[in-house]
N, C-alpha and C positions, 0 to 999 in steps of 0.2 A: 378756597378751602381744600382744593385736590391737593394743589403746590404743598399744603401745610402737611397734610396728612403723609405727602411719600417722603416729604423731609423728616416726619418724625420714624418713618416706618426705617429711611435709611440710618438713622442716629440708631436706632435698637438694632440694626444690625448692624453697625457697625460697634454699639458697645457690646453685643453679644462676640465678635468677630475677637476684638480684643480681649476681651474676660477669656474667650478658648486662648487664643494664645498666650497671655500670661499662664494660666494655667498648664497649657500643652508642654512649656517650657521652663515651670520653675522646678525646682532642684527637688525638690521629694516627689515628684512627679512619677508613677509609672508610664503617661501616657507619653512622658517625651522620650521616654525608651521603648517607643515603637509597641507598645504594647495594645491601643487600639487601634485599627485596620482602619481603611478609608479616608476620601478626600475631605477634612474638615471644613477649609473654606469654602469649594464647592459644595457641601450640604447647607452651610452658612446662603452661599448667595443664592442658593437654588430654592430655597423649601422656609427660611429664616417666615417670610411672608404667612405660611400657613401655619407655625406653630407660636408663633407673639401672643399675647395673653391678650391682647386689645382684636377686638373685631371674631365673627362667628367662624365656625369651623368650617372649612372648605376642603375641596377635595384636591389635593395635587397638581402639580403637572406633570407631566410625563418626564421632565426635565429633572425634576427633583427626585422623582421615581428611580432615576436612570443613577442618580446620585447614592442616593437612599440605598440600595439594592446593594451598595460596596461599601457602605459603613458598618461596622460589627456593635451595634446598639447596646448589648447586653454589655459591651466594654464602657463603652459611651455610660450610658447609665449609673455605672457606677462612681461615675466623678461629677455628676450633674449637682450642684451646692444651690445650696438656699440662696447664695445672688442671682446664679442664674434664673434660676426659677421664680425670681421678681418679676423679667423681663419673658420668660419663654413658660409656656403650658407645655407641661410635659402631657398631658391629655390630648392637649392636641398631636405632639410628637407623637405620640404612642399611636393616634390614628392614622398619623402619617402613612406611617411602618406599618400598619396593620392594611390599610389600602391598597400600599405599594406591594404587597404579598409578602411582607417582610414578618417571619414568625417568631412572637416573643412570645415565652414562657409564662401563663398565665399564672397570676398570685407573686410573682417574682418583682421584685423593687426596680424602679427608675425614679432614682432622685427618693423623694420623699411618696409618689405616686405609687400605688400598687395596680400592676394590669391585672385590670379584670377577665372571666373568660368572654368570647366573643359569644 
């Protein structure tokens, strides 16, 4: 049951991995002209775990923290689409960011998500 479970946790991140990069690189894209900051696949392999829509909210790891802390989320956010959001809680993400000290604008949209205040 373990084996099955990190097999499927590794398929959502890896179809999360390639949906960003499609994304990251098709042609009407702002984000492939550099316009959000930060390591995307490193937040993918580091943190992918604690924001999948499958399984309770947990609290980071310092790893993902370390990640998280160089991503510009409010960029992020704004290209987050209804596929992804099949596959990732932005509720969770948002707690991610909010754990890791990472300050989002409350009331302000991620994806279809509005953060609330803390």
């Amino acid at each position: 049951m373990a084996l099955r479970v990190t097999n499927v946790r590794r398929l959502v991140a890896t179809v999360i991995l390639v949906m960003v990069c499609a994304f990251a690189f098709g042609n009407n894209n702002l984000m492939a002209n550099g316009q959000c900051e930060g390591d995307i696949s490193g937040l993918i392999s580091q943190c992918s775990k604690y924001v999948m829509k499958a399984g309770k909210q947990t609290p980071p790891s310092s790893e993902c923290c370390t990640v998280a802390k160089k991503a510009d989320f409010p960029c992020l956010c704004k290209y987050l689409t209804k596929d992804i959001e099949k596959y990732v809680s932005v509720k969770k993400a948002v707690y991610v960011a909010q754990y890791c000290g990472i300050a989002l604008q409350h009331g302000s949209k991620c994806g279809s998500y509005t953060i609330p205040p803390m």
